[in-house]
C-alpha positions, 0 to 999 in steps of 0.5 A: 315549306322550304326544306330551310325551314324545316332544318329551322323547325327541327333546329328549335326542337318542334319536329320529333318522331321523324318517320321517313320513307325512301326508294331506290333514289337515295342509293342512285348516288351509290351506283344501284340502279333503279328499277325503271329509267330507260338505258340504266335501270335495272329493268332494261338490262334484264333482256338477256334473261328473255323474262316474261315481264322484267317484274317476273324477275321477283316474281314468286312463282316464275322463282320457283320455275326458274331461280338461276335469273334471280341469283344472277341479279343478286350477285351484281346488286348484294350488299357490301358492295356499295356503301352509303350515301350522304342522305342515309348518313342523314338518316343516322344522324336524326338516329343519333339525335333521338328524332327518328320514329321509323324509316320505310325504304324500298331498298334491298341494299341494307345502306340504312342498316350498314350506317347503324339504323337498328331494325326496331326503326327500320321497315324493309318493304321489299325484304332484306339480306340480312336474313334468308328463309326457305321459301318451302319449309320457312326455315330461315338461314344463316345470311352469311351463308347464303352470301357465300352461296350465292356470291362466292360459290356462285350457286344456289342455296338451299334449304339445309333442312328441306332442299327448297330454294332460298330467298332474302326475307320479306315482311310478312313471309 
């Protein structure tokens, strides 16, 4: 089917409880990079960390051994730098016409939840920025802080109640 035929279908009130699954390719348009294209992925401009693997950049234990690689990264990819793109403005409008059942995305950069996608609709596969929690004592901290942590005072934050390392929240963690 046609995605015309589909806006036809939507148009006639056929299709509800639209579930909707994305990658980083919705956020390309916004200037973050994938992960994986040659020359302007986010993988090829990791070398100057001499990673074991570019994976190992969100690897849990190669974070624990060393964190600094991490943070680097996240400083030039966190949220508030980048805003929306047409399709996530898409994504608000099937919102605001009460056809959105859930939205799935792979992407850390919170564009869904920057145009009004409420977090009952929205599934962060890969976690999200909107909250932090020590990855030893599972204390979570305040995001705005750890923001001010890691983009304004360049460092790493810590765990105020237990000094272990934090890290953006992922589901089931």
């Amino acid at each position: 089917m046609s995605m015309q035929g589909v806006a036809d279908l939507i148009n006639e009130g056929l299709i509800k409880n639209i579930i909707w699954m994305s990658g980083a390719g919705i956020s390309c348009s916004a200037g973050i990079p994938d992960f994986r294209s040659p020359g302007t992925g986010l993988y090829s401009k990791l070398a100057k960390y001499h990673l074991p693997t570019p994976e190992s950049m969100f690897d849990l234990e190669y974070f624990r051994s060393n964190p600094e690689p991490f943070y680097d990264v996240a400083r030039s990819l966190y949220p508030g730098k980048h805003r929306p793109t047409s399709t996530h403005f898409f994504l608000k409008l099937l919102h605001q016409k009460g056809l959105l059942l859930r939205t799935y995305t792979q992407n850390i950069d919170m564009l869904e939840r920057v145009v009004g996608i409420p977090s009952k609709k929205l599934v962060e596969a890969h976690g999200t920025w909107a909250s932090a929690h020590c990855i030893d004592c599972g204390q979570f901290e305040d995001a705005n802080w750890v923001k001010m942590e890691i983009c304004k005072h360049k460092r790493q934050p810590l765990c105020r109640h237990c000094d272990g390392l934090l890290k953006r929240k992922k589901k089931g963690t």
